[in-house]
C-alpha positions in Angstrom: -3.5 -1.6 -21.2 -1.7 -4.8 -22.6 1.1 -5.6 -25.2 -0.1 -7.3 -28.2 3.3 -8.5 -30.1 7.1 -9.1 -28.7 9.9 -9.3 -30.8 13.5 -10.5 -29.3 16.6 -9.9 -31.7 20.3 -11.0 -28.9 18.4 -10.4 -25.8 19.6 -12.8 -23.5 19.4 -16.6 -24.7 16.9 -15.3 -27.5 18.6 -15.1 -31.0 15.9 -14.1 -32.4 12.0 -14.7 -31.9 8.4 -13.0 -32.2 5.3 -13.4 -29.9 2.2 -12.6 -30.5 0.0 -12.2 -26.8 -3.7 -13.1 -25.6 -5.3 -10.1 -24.4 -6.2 -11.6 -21.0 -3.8 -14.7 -19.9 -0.6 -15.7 -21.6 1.3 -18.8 -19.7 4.6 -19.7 -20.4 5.9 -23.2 -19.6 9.2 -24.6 -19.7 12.0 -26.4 -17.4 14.5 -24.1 -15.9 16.9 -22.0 -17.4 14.9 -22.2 -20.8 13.9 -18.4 -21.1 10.7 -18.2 -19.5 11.7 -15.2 -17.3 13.5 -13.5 -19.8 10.5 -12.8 -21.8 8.6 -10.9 -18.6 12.6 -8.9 -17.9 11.7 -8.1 -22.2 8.1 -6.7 -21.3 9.2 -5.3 -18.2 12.4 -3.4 -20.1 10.0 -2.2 -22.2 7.9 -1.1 -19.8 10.4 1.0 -17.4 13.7 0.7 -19.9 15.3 -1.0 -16.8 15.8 -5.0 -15.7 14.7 -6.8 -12.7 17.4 -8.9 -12.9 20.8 -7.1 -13.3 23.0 -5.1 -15.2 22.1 -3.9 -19.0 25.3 -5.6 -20.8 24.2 -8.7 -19.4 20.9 -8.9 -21.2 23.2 -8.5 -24.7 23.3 -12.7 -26.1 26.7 -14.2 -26.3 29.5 -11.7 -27.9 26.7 -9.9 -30.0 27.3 -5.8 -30.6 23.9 -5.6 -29.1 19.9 -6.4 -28.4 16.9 -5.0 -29.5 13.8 -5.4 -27.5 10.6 -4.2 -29.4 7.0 -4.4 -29.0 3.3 -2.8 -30.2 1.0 -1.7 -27.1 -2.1 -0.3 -26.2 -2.4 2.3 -23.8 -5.7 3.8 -23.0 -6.9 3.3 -26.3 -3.6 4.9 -27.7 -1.1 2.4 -30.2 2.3 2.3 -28.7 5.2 1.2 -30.8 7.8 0.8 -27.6 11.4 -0.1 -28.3 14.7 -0.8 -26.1 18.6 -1.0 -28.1 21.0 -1.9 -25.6 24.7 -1.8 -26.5 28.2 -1.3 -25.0 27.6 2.3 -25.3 24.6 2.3 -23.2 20.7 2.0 -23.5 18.5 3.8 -25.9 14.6 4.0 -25.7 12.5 4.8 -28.8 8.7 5.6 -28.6 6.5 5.5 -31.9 9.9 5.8 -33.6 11.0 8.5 -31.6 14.4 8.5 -29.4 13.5 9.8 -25.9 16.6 11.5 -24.7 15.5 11.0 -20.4 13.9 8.2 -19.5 11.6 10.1 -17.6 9.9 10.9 -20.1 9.5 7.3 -21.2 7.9 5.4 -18.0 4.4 5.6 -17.5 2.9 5.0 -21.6 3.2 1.4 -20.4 2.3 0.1 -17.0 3.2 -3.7 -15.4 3.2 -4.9 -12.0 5.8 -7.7 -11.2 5.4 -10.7 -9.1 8.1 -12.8 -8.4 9.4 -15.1 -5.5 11.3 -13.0 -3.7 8.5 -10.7 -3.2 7.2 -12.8 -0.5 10.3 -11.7 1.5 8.5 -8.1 1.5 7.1 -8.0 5.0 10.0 -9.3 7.4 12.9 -8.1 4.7 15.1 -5.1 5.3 12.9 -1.9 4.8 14.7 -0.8 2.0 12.6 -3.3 -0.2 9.4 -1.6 0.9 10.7 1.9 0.1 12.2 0.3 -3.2 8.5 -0.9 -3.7 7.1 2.7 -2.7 9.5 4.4 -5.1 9.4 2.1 -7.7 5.4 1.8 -8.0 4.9 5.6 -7.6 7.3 6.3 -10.3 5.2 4.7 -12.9 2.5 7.0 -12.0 3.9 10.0 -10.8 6.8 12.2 -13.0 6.6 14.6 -10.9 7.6 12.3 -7.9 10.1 10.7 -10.3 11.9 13.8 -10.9 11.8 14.7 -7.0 12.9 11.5 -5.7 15.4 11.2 -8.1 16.9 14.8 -7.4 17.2 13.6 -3.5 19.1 10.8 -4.5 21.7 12.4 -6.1 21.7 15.3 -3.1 21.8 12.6 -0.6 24.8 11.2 -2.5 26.5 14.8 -2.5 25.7 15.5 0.6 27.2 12.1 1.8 30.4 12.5 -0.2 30.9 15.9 1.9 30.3 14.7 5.4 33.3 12.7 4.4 35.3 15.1 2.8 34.7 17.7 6.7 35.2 14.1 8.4 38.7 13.7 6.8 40.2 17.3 7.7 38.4 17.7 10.9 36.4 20.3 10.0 32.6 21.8 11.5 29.5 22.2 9.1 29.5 25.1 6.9 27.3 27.1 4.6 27.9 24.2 1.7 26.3 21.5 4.2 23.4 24.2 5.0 22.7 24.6 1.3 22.0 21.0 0.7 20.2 20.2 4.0 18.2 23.0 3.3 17.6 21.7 -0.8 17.0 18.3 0.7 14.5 19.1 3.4 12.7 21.3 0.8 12.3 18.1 -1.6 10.9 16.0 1.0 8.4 17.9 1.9 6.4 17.0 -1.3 8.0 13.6 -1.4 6.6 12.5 1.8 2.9 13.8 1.4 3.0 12.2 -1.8 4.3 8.4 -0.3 1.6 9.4 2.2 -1.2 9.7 -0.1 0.5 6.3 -2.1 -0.3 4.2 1.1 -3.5 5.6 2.1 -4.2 4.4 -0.9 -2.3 1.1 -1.2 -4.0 0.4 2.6 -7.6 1.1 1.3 -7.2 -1.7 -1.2 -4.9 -4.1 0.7 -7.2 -4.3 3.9 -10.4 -5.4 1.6 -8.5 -7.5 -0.4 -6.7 -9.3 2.4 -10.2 -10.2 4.1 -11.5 -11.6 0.8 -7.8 -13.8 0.9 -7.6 -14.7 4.3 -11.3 -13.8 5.7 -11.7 -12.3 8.8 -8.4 -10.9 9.8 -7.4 -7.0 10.3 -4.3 -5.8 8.1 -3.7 -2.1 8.5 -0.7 -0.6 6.2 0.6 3.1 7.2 3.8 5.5 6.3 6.1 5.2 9.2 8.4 8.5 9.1 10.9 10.1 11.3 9.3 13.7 10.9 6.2 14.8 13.8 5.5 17.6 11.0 5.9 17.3 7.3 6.9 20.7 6.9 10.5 22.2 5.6 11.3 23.9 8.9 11.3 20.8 10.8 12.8 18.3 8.3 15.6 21.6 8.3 15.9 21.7 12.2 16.5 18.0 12.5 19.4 18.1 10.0 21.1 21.0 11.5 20.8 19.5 15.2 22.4 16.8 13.7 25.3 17.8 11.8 27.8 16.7 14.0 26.4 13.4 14.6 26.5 13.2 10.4 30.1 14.8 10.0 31.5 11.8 13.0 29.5 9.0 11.2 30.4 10.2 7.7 26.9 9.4 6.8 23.2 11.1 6.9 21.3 9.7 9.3 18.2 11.7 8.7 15.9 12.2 5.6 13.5 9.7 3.9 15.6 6.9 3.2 15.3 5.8 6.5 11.2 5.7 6.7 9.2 2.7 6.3 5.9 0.9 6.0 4.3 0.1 9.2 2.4 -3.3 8.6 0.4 -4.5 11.6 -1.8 -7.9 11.1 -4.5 -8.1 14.0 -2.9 -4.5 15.9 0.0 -6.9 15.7 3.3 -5.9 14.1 3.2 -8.1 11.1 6.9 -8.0 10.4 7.4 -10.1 13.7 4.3 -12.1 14.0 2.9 -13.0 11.1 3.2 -16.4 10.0 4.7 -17.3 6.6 1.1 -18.3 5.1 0.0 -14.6 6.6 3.5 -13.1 4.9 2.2 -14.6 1.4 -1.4 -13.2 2.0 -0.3 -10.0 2.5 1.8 -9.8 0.1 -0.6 -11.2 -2.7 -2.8 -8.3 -1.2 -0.2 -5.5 -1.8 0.5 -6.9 -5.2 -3.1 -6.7 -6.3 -3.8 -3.5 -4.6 -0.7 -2.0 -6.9 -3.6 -3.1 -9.9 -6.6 -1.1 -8.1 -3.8 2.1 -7.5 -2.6 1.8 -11.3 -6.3 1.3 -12.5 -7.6 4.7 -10.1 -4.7 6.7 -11.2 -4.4 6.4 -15.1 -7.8 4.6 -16.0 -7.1 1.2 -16.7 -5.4 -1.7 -15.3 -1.7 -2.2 -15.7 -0.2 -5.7 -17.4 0.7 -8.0 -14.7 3.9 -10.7 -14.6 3.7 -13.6 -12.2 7.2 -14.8 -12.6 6.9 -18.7 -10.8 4.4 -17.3 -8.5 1.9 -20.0 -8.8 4.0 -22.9 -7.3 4.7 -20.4 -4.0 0.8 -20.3 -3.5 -1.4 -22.8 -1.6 -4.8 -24.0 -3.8 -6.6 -21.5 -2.0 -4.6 -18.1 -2.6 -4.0 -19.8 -6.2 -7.7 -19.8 -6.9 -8.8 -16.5 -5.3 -5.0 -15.1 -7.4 -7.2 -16.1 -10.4 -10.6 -15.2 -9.3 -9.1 -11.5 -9.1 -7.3 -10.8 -12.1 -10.0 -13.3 -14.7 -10.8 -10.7 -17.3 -9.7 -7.8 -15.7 -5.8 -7.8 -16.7 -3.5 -9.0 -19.2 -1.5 -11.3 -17.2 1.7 -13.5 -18.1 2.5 -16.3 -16.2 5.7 -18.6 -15.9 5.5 -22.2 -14.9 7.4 -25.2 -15.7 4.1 -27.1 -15.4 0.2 -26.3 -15.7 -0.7 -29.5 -14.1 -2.3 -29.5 -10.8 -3.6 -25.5 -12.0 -7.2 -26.0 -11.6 -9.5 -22.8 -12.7 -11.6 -21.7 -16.2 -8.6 -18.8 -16.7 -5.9 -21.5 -16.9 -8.3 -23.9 -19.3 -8.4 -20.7 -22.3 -5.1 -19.1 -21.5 -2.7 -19.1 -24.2 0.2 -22.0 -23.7 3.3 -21.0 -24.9 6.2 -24.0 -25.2 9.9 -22.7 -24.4 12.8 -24.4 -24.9 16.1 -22.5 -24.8 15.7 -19.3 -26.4 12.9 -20.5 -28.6 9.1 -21.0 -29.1 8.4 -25.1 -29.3 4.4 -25.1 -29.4 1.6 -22.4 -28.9 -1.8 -23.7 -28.3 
């Protein structure tokens, strides 16, 4: 899986600019606030037709109408002509010059895996960024649990908006509250075995991939749920025991938003003991296990963005970061300097030169 060519036309501080991609390593360099980011958010739109960064008008340059993001893929040997048009009126995704009318039906033709500073926050960070990554990563390899988890949002939301509506006037549960307790405990059935499955899976790769980072020590990742059964009766029971607590709060309390990933380090409870170097080592673990998952799931490896990863990383992590991905993955990296970068993937990667919104030099 990679992207061969990117072409820019008002997206962000781009006016207008092509690229054409290495199959293996592509390094951008430049200071800060010179674009270097914005191309990975460009590959990354294309990608999952949403940002990293922030809201859609915002990616539009200056007081343009709107932007056009475009680029030609490969995807398991299949050509990929992928295409993003944002505007004031909203976001529309083309595929091999087709308009897709859900985006469902767009992720997935084009896989990436993000890295990015605040990643390293994962293990001690609120758990909704571990359920975000959870969601997010079996999304792109899932429609099925796209669709599901997507459905419970917007049930959760309802079901919300009516615990505050029999809060306001006083009133007890009724058959409306039943109905969507009994819709949202059905969902979650299949959306919890499936998160289950994820992280067996994200835990067989982490652990062997953490030893060959940081030798010797034991990291064990499991799905940390509410729930002694997985099973629509019991999700149900909890929910109606509960419906007073839920009407007085205003709020659900119970469901799968509140689950989390339980990361120990050493039988030890990594998201209170483990040091910062550990944090970064298990992180760089998760990130490259999210490759081996992609890679076991729809046959080949997914494009990887390290956005000013590098400079978080001691030598060592750097090196074994490298050693991992060198000719495996299509990997773009932005830096606002290669010196000091020491390793035979940095030496025949593609340099790319950016200075505000433009190419200066490709070597």
């Amino acid at each position: 899986m990679l992207i061969k060519t990117l072409q820019l036309t008002s997206f962000r501080n781009y006016k207008k600019e092509s690229f054409l991609f290495d199959p293996f390593i592509n390094i951008l360099i430049g200071d800060n606030a010179q674009g270097k980011t914005n191309v990975l958010e460009a590959i990354y739109l294309l990608s999952s037709g949403r940002s990293f960064k922030g809201p859609s008008e915002n990616m539009i340059y200056f007081d343009d109408e709107f932007s056009i993001v475009e680029g030609e893929a490969v995807s398991n040997a299949m050509p990929l002509h992928l295409k993003i048009v944002l505007s004031s009126q909203g976001k529309k995704a083309i595929l091999n010059n087709k308009d897709i009318k859900r985006l469902s039906e767009y992720i997935g033709y084009l896989n990436v895996i993000l890295f990015q500073p605040e990643d390293l926050l994962l293990i001690k960070g609120n758990p909704s960024k571990r359920r975000k990554l959870i969601d997010r990563e079996l999304s792109k390899i899932s429609p099925i649990y796209m669709y599901n988890i997507t459905k419970y949002n917007k049930l959760l939301k309802e079901r919300n908006v009516y615990l505050k509506t029999l809060k306001s006037k006083h009133k007890k549960a009724d058959l409306y509250l039943e109905v969507l307790s009994e819709q949202m405990a059905e969902l979650q059935v299949d959306l919890i075995q499936r998160r289950i499955a994820f992280v067996e899976l994200l835990h067989s790769f982490s652990s062997t991939l953490y030893q060959y980072i940081a030798n010797d020590e034991l990291l064990m990742i499991g799905y940390e749920t509410q729930y002694k059964k997985i099973d629509k009766d019991t999700i149900l029971a909890r929910y109606k025991d509960h419906y007073d607590r839920d009407i007085r709060y205003g709020k659900t309390q119970d469901g799968l938003q509140r689950d989390d990933l339980k990361i120990t380090l050493n039988k030890k409870d990594a998201t209170q003991f483990a040091s910062q170097g550990q944090q970064r080592a298990i992180v760089l673990s998760i990130k490259m296990a999210l490759l081996e998952i992609v890679k076991k799931q729809v046959g080949e490896y997914p494009i990887l963005l390290l956005d000013d990863v590098l400079s978080e990383l001691d030598d060592t992590r750097k090196t074994k970061l490298l050693n991992l991905i060198d000719g495996k993955v299509q990997t773009f990296v932005t830096t606002t300097s290669i010196e000091g970068l020491h390793h035979s993937l940095i030496e025949k990667a593609k340099k790319i030169e950016i200075v505000n919104g433009s190419i200066k030099e490709e070597s």
